[in-house]
N, CA, C and O atoms as a Tinker XYZ file with bonds, in Angstrom:
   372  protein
     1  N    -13.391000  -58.908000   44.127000    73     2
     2  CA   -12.848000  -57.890000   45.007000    64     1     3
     3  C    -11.411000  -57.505000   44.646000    63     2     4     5
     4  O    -10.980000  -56.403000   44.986000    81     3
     5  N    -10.680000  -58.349000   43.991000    73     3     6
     6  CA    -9.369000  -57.239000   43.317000    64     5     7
     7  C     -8.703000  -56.697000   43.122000    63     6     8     9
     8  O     -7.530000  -56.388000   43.336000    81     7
     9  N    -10.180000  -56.376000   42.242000    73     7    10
    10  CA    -9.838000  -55.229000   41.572000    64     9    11
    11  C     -9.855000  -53.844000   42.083000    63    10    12    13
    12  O     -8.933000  -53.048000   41.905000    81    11
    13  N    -11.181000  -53.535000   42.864000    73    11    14
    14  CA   -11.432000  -52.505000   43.782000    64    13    15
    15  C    -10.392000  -52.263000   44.955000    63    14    16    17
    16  O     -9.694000  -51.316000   45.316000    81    15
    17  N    -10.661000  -53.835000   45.470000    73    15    18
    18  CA    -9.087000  -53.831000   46.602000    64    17    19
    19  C     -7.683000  -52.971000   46.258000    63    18    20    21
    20  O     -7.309000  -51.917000   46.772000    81    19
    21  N     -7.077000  -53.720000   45.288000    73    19    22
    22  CA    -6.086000  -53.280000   44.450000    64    21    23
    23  C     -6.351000  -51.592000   44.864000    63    22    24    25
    24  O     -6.012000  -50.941000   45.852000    81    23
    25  N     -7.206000  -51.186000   43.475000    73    23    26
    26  CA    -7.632000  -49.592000   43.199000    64    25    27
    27  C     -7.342000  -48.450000   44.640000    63    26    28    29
    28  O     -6.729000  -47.383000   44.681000    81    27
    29  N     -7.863000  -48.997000   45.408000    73    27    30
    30  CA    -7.872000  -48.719000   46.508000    64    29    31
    31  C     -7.122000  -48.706000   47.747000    63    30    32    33
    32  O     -7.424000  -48.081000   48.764000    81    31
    33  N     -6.070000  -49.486000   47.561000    73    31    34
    34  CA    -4.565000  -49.722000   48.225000    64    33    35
    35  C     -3.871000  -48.682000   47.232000    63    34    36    37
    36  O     -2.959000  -47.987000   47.681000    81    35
    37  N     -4.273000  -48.545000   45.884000    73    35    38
    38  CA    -3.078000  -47.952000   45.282000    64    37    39
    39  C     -3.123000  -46.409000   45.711000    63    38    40    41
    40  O     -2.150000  -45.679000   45.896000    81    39
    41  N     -4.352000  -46.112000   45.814000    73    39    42
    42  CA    -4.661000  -44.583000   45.805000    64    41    43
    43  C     -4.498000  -44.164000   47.821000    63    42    44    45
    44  O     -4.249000  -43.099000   48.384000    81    43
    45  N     -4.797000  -45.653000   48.416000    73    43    46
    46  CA    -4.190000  -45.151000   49.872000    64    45    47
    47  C     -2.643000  -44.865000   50.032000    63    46    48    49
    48  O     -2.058000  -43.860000   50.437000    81    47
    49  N     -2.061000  -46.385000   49.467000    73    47    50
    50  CA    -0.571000  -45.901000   49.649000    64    49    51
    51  C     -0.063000  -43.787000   48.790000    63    50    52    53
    52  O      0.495000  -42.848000   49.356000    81    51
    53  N     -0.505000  -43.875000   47.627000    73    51    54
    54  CA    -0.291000  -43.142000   46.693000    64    53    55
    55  C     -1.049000  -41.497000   48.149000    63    54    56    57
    56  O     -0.382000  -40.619000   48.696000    81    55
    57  N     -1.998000  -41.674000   48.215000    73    55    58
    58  CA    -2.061000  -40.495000   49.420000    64    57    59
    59  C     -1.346000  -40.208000   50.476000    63    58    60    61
    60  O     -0.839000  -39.123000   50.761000    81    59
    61  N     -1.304000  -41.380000   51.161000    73    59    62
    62  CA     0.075000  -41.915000   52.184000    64    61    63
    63  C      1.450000  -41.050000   52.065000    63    62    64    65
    64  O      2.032000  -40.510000   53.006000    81    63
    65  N      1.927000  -41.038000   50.381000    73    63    66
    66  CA     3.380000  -40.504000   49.777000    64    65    67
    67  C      2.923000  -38.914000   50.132000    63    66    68    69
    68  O      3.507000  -38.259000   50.995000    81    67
    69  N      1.910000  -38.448000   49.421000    73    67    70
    70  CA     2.002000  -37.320000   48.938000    64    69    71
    71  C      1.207000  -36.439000   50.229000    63    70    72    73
    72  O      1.454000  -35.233000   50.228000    81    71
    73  N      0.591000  -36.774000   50.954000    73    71    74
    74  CA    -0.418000  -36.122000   52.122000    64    73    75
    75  C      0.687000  -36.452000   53.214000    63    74    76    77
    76  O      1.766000  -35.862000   53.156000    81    75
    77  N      0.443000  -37.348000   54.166000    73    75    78
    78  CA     0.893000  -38.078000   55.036000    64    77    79
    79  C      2.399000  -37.732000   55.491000    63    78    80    81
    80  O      2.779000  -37.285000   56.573000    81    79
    81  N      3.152000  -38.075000   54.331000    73    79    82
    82  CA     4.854000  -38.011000   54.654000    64    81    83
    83  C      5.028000  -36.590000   54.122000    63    82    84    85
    84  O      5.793000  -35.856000   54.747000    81    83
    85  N      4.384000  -36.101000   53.002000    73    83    86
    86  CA     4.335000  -34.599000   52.831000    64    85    87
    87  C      4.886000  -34.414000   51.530000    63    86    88    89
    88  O      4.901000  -33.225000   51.214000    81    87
    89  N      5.415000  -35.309000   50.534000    73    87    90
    90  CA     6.378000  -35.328000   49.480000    64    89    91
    91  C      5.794000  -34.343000   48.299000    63    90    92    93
    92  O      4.682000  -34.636000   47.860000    81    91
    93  N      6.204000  -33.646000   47.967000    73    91    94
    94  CA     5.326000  -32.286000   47.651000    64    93    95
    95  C      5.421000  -32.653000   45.466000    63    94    96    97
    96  O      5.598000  -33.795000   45.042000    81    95
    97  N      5.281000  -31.616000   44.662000    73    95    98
    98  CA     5.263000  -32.388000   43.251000    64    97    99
    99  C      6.444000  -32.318000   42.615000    63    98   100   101
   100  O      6.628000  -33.044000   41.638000    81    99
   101  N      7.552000  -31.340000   43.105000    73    99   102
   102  CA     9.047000  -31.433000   42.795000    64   101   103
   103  C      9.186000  -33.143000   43.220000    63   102   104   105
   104  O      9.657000  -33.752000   42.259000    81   103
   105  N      8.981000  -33.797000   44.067000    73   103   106
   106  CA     9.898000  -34.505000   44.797000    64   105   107
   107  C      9.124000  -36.193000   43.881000    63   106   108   109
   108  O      9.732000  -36.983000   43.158000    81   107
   109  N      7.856000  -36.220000   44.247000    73   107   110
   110  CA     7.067000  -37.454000   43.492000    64   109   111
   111  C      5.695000  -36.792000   43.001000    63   110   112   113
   112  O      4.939000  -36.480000   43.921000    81   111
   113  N      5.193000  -36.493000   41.538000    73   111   114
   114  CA     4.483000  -36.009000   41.266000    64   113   115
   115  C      2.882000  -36.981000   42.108000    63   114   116   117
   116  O      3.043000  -37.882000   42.931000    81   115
   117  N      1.855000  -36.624000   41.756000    73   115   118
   118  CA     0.616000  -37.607000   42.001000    64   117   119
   119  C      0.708000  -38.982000   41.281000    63   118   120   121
   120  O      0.531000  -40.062000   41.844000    81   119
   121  N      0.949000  -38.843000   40.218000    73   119   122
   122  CA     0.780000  -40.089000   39.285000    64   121   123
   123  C      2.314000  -40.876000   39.498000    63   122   124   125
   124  O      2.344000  -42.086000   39.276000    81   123
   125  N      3.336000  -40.312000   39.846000    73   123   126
   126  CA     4.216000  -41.352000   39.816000    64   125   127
   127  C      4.310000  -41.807000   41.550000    63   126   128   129
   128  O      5.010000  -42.793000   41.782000    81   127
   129  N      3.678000  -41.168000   42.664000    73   127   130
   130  CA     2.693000  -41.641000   43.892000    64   129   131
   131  C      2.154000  -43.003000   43.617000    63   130   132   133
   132  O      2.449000  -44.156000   43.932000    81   131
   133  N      1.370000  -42.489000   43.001000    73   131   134
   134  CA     0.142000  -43.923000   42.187000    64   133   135
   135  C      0.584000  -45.143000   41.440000    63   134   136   137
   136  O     -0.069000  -46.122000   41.078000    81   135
   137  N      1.909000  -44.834000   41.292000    73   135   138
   138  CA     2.908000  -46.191000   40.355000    64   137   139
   139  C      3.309000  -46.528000   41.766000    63   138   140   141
   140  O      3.275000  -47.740000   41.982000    81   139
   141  N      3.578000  -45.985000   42.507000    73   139   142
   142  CA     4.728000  -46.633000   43.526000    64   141   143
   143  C      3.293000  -47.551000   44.554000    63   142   144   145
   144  O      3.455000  -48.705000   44.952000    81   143
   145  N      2.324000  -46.952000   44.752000    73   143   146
   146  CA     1.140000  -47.171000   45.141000    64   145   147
   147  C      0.402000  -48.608000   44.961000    63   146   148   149
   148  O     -0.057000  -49.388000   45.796000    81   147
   149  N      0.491000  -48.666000   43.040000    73   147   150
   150  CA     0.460000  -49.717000   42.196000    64   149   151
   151  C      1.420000  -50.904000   42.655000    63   150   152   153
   152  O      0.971000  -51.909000   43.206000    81   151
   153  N      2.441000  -50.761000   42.454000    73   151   154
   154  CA     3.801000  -51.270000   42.927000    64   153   155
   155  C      3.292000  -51.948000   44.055000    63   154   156   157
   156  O      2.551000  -52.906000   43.830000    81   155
   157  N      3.537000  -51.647000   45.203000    73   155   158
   158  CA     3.163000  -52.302000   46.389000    64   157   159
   159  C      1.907000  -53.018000   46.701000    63   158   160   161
   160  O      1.998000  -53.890000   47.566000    81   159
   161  N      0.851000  -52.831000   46.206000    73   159   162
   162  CA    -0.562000  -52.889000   46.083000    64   161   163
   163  C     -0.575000  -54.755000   46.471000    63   162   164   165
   164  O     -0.961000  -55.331000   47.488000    81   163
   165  N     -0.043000  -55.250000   45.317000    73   163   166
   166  CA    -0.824000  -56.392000   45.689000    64   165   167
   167  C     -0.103000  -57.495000   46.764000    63   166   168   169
   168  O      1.120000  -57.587000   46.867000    81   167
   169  N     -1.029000  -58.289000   47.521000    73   167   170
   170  CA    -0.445000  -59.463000   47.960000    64   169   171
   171  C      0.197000  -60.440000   47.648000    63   170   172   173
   172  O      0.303000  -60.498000   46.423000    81   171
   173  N      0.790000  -61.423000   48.268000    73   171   174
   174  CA     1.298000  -62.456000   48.338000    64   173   175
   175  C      1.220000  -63.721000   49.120000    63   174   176   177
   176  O      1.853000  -64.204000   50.059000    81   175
   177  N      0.690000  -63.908000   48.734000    73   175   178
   178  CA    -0.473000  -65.878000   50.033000    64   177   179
   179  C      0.832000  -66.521000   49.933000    63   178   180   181
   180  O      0.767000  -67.689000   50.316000    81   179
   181  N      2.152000  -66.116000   49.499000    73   179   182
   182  CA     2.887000  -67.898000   50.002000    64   181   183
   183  C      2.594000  -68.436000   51.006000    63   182   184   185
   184  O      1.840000  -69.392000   51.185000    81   183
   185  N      3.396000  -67.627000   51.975000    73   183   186
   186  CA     3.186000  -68.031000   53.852000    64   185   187
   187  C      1.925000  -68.675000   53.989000    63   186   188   189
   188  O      1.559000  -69.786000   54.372000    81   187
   189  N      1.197000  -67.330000   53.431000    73   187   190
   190  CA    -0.619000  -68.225000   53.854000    64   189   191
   191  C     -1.104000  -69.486000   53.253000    63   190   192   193
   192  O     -2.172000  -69.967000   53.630000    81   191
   193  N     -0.380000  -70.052000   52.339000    73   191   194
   194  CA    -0.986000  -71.257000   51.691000    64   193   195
   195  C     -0.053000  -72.167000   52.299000    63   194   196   197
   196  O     -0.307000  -73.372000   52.301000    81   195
   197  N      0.598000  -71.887000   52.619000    73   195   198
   198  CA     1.674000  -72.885000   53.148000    64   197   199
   199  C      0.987000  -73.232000   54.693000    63   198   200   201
   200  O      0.637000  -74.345000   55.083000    81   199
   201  N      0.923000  -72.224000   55.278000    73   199   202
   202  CA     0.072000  -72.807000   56.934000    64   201   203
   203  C     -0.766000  -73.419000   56.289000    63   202   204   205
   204  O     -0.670000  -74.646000   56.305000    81   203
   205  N     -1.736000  -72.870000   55.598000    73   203   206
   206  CA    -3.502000  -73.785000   55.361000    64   205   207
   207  C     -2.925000  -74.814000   54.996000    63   206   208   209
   208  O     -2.994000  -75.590000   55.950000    81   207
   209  N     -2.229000  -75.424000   53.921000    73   207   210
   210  CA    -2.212000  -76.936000   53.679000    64   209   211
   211  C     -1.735000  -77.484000   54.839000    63   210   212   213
   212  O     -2.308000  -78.494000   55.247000    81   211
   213  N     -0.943000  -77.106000   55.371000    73   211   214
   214  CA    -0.239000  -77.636000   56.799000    64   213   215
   215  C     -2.073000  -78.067000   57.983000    63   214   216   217
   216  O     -2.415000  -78.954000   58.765000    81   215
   217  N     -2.520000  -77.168000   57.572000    73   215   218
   218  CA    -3.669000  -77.375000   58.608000    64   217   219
   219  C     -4.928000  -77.922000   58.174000    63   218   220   221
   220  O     -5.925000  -78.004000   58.892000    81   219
   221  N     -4.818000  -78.439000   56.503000    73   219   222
   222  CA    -5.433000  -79.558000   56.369000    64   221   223
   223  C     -6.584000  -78.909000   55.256000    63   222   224   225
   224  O     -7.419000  -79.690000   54.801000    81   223
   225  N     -6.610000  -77.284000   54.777000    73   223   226
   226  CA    -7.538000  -76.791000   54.081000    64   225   227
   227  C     -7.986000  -76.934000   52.930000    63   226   228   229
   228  O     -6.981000  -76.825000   52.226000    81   227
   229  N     -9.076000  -77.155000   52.099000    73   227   230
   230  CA    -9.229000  -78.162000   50.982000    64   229   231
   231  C     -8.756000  -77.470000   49.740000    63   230   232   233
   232  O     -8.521000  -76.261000   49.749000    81   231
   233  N     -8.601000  -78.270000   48.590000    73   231   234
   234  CA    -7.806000  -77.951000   47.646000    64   233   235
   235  C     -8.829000  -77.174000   47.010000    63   234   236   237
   236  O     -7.992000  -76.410000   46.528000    81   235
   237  N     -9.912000  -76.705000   46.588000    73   235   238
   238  CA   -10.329000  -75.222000   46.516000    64   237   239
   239  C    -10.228000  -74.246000   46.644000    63   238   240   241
   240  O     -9.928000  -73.352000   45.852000    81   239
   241  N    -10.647000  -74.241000   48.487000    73   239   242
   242  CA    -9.618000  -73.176000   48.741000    64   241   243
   243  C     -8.606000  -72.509000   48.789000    63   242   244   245
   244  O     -8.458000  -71.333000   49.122000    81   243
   245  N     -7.340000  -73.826000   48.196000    73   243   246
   246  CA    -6.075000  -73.019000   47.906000    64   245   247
   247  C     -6.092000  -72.525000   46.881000    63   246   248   249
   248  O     -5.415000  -71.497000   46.888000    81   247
   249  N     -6.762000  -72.841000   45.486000    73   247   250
   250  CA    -6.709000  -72.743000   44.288000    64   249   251
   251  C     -7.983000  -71.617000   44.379000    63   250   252   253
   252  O     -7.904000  -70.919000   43.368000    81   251
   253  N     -8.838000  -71.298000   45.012000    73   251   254
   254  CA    -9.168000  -69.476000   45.026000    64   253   255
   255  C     -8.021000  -68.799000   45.708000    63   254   256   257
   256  O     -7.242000  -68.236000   44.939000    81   255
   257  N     -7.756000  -68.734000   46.953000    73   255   258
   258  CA    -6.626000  -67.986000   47.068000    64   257   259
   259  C     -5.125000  -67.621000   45.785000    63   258   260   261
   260  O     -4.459000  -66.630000   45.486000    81   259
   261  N     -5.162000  -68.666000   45.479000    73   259   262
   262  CA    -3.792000  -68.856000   44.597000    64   261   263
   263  C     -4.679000  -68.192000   43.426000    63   262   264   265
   264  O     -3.814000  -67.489000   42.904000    81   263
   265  N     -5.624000  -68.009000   42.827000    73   263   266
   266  CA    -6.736000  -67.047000   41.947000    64   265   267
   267  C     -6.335000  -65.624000   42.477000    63   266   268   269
   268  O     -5.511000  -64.853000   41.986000    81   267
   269  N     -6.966000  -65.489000   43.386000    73   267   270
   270  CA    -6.973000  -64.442000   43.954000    64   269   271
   271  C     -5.590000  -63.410000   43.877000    63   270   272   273
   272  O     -5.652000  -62.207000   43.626000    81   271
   273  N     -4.605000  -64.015000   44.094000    73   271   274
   274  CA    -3.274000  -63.208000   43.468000    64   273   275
   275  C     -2.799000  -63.261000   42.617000    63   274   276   277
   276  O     -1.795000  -62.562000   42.481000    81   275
   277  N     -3.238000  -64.124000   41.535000    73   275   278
   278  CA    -3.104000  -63.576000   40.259000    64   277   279
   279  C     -3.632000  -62.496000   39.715000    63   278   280   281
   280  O     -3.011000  -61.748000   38.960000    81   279
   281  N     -4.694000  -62.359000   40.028000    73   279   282
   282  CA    -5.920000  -60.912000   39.707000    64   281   283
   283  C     -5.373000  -60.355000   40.369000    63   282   284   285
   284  O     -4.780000  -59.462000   39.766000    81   283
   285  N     -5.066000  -60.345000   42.112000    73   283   286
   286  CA    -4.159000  -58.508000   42.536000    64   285   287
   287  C     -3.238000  -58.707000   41.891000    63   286   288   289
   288  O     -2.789000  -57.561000   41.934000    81   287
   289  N     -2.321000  -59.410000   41.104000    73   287   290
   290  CA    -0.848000  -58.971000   40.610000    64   289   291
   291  C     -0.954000  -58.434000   39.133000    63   290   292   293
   292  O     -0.260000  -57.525000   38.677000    81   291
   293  N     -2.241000  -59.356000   38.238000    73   291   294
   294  CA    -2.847000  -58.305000   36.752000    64   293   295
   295  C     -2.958000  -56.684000   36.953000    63   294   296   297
   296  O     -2.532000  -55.660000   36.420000    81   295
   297  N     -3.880000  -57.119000   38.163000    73   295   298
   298  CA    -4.245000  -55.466000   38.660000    64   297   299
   299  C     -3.469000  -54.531000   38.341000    63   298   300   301
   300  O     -3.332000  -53.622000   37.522000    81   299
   301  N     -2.968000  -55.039000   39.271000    73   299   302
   302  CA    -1.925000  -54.100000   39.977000    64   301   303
   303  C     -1.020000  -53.649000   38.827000    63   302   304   305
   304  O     -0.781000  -52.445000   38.721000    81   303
   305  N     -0.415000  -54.662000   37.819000    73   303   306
   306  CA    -0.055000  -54.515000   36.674000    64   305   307
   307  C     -0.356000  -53.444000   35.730000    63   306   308   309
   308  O      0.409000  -52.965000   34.893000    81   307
   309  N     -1.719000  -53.091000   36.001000    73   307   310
   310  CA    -2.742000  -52.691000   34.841000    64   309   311
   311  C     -2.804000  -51.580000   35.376000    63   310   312   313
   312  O     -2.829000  -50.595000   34.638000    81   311
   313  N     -2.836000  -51.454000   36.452000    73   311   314
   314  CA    -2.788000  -49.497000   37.098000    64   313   315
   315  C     -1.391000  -49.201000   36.969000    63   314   316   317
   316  O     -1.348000  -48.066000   36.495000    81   315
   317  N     -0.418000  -49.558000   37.114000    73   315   318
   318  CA     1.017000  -49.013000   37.085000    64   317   319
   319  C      0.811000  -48.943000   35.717000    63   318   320   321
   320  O      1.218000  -47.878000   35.253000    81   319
   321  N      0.455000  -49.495000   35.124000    73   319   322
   322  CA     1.256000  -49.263000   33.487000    64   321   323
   323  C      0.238000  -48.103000   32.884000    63   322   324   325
   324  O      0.767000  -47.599000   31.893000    81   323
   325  N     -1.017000  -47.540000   33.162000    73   323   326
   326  CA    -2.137000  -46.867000   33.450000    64   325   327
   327  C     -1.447000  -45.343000   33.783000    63   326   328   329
   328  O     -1.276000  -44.387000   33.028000    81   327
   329  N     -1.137000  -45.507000   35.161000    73   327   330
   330  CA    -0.399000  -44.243000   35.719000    64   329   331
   331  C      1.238000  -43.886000   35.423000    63   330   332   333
   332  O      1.721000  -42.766000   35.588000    81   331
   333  N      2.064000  -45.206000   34.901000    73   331   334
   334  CA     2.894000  -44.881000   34.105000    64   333   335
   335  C      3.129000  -44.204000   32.368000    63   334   336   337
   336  O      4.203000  -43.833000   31.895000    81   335
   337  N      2.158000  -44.203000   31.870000    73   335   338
   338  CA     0.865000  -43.635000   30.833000    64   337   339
   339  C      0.693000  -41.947000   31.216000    63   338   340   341
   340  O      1.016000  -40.859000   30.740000    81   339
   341  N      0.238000  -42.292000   31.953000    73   339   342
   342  CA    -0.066000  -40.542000   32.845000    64   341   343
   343  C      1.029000  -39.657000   33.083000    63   342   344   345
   344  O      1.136000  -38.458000   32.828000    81   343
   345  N      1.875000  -40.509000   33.652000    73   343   346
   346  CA     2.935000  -39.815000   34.090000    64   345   347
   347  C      3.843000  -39.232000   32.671000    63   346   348   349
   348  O      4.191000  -38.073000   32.449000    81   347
   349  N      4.072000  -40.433000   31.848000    73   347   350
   350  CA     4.956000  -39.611000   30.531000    64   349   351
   351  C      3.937000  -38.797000   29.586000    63   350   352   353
   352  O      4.365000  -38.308000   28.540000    81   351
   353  N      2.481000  -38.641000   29.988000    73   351   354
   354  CA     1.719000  -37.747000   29.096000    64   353   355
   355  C      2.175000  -36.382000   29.161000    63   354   356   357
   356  O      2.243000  -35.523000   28.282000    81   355
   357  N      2.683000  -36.345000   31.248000    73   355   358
   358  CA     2.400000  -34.994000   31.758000    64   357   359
   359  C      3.689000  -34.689000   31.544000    63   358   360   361
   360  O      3.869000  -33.489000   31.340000    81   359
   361  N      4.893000  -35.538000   31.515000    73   359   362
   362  CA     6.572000  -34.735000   31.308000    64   361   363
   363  C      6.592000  -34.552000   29.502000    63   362   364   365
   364  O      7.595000  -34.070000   28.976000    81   363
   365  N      5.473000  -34.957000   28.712000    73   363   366
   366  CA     5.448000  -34.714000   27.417000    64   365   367
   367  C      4.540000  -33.089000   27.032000    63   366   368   369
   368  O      4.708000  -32.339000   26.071000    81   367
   369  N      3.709000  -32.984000   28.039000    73   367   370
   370  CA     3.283000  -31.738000   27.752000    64   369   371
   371  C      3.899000  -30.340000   28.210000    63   370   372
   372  O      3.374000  -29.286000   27.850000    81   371
C-alpha cells in the first residue's frame, strides 16, 4: 500500500495547492504542486512506535511499521524526483 498511498496523498495535497487554495500556473505550476505534494506525502511512526513498545506490541510489528516508512519515504522520493523531471522538461521547452 505505499506506494498507491503515497501516489495519492501526492496528487491530493498537489490538488489541494492548485484547486482548493486557488494558486493559479504563474504562482505554482501543476508539477511543481506535485513536488511539494511529494514532499509532504509520506509519514513518520516515531511517536507511533514509541507508544506501541510502551504498550507491549511485538517486535514484528514494529519492524513492519518501521518497513512501512521506508517505502513511503523511497516513494515519495521517487515521485518528487519524477515531477522534478517534469517540471525542468517544461521551463526547458
Amino acid at each position: 500500500m505505499a506506494g498507491p498511498g503515497v501516489l495519492l496523498n501526492t496528487f491530493l495535497i498537489g490538488f489541494c495547492l492548485r484547486v482548493i487554495l486557488g494558486y493559479g500556473d504563474t504562482e505554482i505550476p501543476w508539477t511543481g504542486a506535485l513536488m511539494i505534494g511529494a514532499a509532504l506525502s509520506p509519514t513518520d511512526p516515531g511517536e507511533v512506535l514509541g507508544i506501541l513498545k510502551g504498550l507491549g506490541s511485538s517486535i514484528r510489528f514494529n519492524t513492519l511499521l518501521e518497513g512501512e516508512s521506508m517505502i513511503n519515504g523511497g516513494m515519495s522520493l521517487l515521485f518528487y524526483q519524477i515531477f522534478n523531471s517534469l517540471t525542468k522538461m517544461d521551463f526547458h521547452n
